[in-house]
C-alpha positions in Angstrom: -24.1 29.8 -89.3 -22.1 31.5 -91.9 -18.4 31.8 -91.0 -16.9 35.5 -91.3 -13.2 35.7 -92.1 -11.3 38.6 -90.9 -9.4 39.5 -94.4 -6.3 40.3 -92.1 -3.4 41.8 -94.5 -0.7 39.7 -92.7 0.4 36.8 -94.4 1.0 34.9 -90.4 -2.7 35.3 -89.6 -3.4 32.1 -88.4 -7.0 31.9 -88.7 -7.8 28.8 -86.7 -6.2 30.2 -83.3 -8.3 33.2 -83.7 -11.7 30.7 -84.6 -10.3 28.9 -80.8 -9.9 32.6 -79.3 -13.6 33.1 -80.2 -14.7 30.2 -78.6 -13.1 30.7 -75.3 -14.8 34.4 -75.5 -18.1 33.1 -76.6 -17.8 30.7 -73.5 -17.1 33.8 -71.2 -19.5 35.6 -71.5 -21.7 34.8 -68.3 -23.6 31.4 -68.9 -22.5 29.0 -66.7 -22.5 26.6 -70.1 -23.9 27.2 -73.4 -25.1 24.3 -75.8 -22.9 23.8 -79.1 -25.2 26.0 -81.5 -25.1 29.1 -78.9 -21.2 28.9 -79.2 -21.2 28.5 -82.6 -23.3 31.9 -82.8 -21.7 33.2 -80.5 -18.6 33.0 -82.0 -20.1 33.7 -85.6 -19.1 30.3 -86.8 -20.5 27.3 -88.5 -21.1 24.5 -86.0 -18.8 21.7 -87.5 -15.8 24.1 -87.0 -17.4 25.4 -83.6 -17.4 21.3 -82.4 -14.0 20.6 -83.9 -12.6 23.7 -82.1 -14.8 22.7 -78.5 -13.2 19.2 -78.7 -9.9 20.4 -79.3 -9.7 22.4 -76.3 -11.6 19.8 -74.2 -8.8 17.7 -75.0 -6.1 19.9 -73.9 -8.0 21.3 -70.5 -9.8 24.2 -71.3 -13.1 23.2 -71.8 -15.5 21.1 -69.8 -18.0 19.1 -72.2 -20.7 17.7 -70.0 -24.6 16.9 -70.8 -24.1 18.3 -74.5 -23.1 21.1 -72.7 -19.8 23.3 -72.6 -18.4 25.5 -70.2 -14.7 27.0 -69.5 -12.3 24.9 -66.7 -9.7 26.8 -64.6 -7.1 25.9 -67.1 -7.7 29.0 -68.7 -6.1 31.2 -66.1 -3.1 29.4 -67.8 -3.5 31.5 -71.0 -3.3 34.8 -68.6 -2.1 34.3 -65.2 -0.1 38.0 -65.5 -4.0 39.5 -66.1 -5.3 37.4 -63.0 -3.0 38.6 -60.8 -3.4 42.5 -61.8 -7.8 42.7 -62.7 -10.3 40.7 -63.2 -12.5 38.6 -61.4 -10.4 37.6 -58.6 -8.9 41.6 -57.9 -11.3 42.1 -56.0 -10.8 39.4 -53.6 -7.6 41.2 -53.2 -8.6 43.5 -50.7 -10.9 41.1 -48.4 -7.6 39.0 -48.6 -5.6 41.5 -47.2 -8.1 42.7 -44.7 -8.2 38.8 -43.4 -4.2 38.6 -43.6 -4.0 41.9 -41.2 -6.8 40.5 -38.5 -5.1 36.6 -38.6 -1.8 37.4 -39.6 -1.7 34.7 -42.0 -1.7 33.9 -45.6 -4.9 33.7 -47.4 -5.7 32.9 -50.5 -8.6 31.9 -53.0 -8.7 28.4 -55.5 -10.9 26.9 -57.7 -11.5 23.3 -58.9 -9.5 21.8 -62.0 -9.6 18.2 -62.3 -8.6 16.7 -58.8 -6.3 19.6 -57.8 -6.7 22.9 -56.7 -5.3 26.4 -59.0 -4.8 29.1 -56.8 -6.3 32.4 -57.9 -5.7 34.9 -55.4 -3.5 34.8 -52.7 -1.9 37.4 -50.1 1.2 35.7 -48.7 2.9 36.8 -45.1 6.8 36.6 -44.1 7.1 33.0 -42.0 7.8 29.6 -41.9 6.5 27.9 -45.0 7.4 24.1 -46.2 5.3 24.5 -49.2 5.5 27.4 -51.5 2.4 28.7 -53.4 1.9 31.7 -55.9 -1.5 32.5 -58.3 -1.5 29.6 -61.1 -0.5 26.9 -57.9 -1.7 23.8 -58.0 -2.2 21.5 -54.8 -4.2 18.0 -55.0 -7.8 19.1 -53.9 -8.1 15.8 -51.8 -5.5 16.9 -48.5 -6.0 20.8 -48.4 -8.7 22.4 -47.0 -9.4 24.5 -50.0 -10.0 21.4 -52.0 -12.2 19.9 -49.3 -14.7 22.7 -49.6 -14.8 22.3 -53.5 -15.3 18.8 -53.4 -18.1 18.6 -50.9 -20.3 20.8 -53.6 -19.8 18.0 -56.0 -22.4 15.1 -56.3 -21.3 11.5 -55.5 -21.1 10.5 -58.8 -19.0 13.6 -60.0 -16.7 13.8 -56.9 -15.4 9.5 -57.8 -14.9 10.4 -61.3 -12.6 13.7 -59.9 -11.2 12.0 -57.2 -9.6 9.3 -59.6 -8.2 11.6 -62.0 -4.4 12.1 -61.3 -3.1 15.2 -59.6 -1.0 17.5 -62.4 0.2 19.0 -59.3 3.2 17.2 -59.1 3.1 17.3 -55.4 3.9 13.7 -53.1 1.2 14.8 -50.0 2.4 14.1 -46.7 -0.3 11.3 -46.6 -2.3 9.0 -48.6 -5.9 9.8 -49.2 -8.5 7.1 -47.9 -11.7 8.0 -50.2 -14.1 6.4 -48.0 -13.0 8.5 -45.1 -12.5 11.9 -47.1 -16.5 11.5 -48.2 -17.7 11.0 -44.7 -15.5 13.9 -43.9 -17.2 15.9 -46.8 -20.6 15.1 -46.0 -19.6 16.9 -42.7 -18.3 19.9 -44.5 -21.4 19.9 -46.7 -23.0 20.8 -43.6 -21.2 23.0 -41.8 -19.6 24.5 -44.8 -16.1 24.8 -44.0 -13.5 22.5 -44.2 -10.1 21.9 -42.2 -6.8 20.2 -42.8 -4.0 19.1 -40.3 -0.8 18.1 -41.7 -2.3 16.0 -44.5 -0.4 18.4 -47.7 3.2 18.7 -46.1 4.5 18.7 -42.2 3.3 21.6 -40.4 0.8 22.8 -43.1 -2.3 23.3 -41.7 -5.8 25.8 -42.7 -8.9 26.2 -42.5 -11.3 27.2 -46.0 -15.0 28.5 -46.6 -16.6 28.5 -49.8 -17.2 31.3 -52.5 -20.4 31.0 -54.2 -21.6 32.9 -57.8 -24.8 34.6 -57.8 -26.5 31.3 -58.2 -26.0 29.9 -54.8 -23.1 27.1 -56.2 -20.0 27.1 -54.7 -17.3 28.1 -57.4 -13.9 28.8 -55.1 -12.8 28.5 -52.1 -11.0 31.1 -49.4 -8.4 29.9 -46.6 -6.6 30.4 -44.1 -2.9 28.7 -44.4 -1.0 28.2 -41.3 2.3 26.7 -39.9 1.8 24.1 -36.9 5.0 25.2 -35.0 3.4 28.8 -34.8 -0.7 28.4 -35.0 -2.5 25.6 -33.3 -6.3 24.2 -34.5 -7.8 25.8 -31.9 -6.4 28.9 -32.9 -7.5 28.0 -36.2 -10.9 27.3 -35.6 -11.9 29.7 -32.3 -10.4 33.2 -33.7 -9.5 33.0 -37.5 -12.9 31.0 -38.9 -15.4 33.6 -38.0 -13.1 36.4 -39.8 -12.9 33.7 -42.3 -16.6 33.1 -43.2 -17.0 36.7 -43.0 -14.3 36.8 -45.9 -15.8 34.4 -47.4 -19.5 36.3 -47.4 -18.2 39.7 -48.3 -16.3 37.9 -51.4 -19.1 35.6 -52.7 -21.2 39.5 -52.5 -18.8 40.6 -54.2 -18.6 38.3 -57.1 -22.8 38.2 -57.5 -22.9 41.8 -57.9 -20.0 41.4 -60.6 -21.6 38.2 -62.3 -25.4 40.6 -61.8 -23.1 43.3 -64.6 -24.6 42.7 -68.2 -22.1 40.6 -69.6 -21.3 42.7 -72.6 -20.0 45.2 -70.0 -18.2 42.9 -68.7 -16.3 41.5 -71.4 -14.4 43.2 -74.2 -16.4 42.8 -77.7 -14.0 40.4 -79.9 -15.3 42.8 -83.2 -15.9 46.6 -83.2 
């Protein structure tokens, strides 16, 4: 592949962040993971600089390198969290959100997976006792929230180990330690009846129920919950009345999301050259 350079006029065009900028877009354009020599044409450059520049950003979070295979993390949402929260993929949770918040009168939200935590994505928020507080770009440690439950159940054993033992960048001391023997049995039972429950187990009174989202290929690639305070909504409550609505959430938003990822993905996404 022969590298194009941009001949910009201004003397602080920094060539190499807009090489990484490529990347990221050649990465985001619908494949779940592309090999090295479809980013590198992809992105219209060689593959020695197209490695260096994959490397670099697997390094610092924002790529996943697995298989000789690459694909984008949830970091990214880091580079654009003011985008996230106003279109994109997740806007369009917005409204099933909402519609969930005004039949359980609780907050709801959406995460995905990033290392052993959870990153918030969407969330609709209500008035009321909270001991934890959580905005879009939150990170919780997957392990002890209901969200991360679901995600992790979708992993295989081998995978879910090598997550669990990664440190939380949450920053966040849970309310109790995690046995890991215990939280795969428990998984194994959220595999199968795909939706996941915590009591307690992030901070006092913090309890909710999740469901997964899953992409047009049948994976699971988020997670919607339910986020309650135990003072004001008990686990029967939970389960009996708000997990139905929930899994219907849950349908209407994975639909959602396979009719968006079914759009041609240079509709999609904004050509980096006219």
């Amino acid at each position: 592949m022969r590298e194009t350079g941009r001949h910009r006029t201004s003397p602080d065009f920094v060539e190499a962040v807009a090489r990484g900028l490529d990347v990221i877009r050649a990465l985001g354009t619908g494949a779940p993971s592309l090999a090295l020599s479809e980013v590198a044409e992809r992105a219209g450059l060689a593959r020695p600089t197209a490695h260096r520049i994959l490397l670099t950003l697997a390094d610092l979070g924002y790529v996943r390198a697995e298989a000789g295979a690459f694909s984008l993390t949830p970091r990214v949402l880091d580079l654009g969290l003011a985008y996230v929260t106003a279109s994109g993929v997740w806007d369009a949770a917005q409204h099933h959100l909402r519609q969930l918040v005004d039949a359980t009168g609780e907050s709801c939200s959406v995460a995905q997976l990033d290392g052993s935590d959870v990153v918030y994505v969407a969330r609709v928020a209500v008035p009321k006792l909270v001991t934890l507080r959580a905005d879009v770009g939150t990170r919780f440690p997957a392990a002890v929230t209901s969200l991360g439950k679901v995600l992790l159940a979708d992993l295989p054993t081998d995978e879910l180990r090598r997550v669990l033992a990664a440190p939380s960048r949450s920053g966040v001391t849970t309310a109790a330690p995690v046995d890991t023997a215990a939280l795969e049995e428990e998984l194994a039972l959220v595999r199968d009846r795909g939706w996941a429950t915590t009591d307690q187990q992030l901070a006092p009174a913090v309890r909710s129920v999740a469901a997964p989202v899953r992409g047009a290929a049948g994976r699971v690639v988020a997670a919607v919950n339910v986020n309650a305070h135990a003072l004001e909504t008990s686990m029967e409550t939970l389960v009996e009345h708000h997990l139905p609505l929930l899994l219907e959430t849950a349908a209407a938003i994975s639909a959602d999301l396979a009719r968006l990822q079914a759009v041609p993905s240079e509709l999609r996404v904004p050509s980096a050259r006219r």
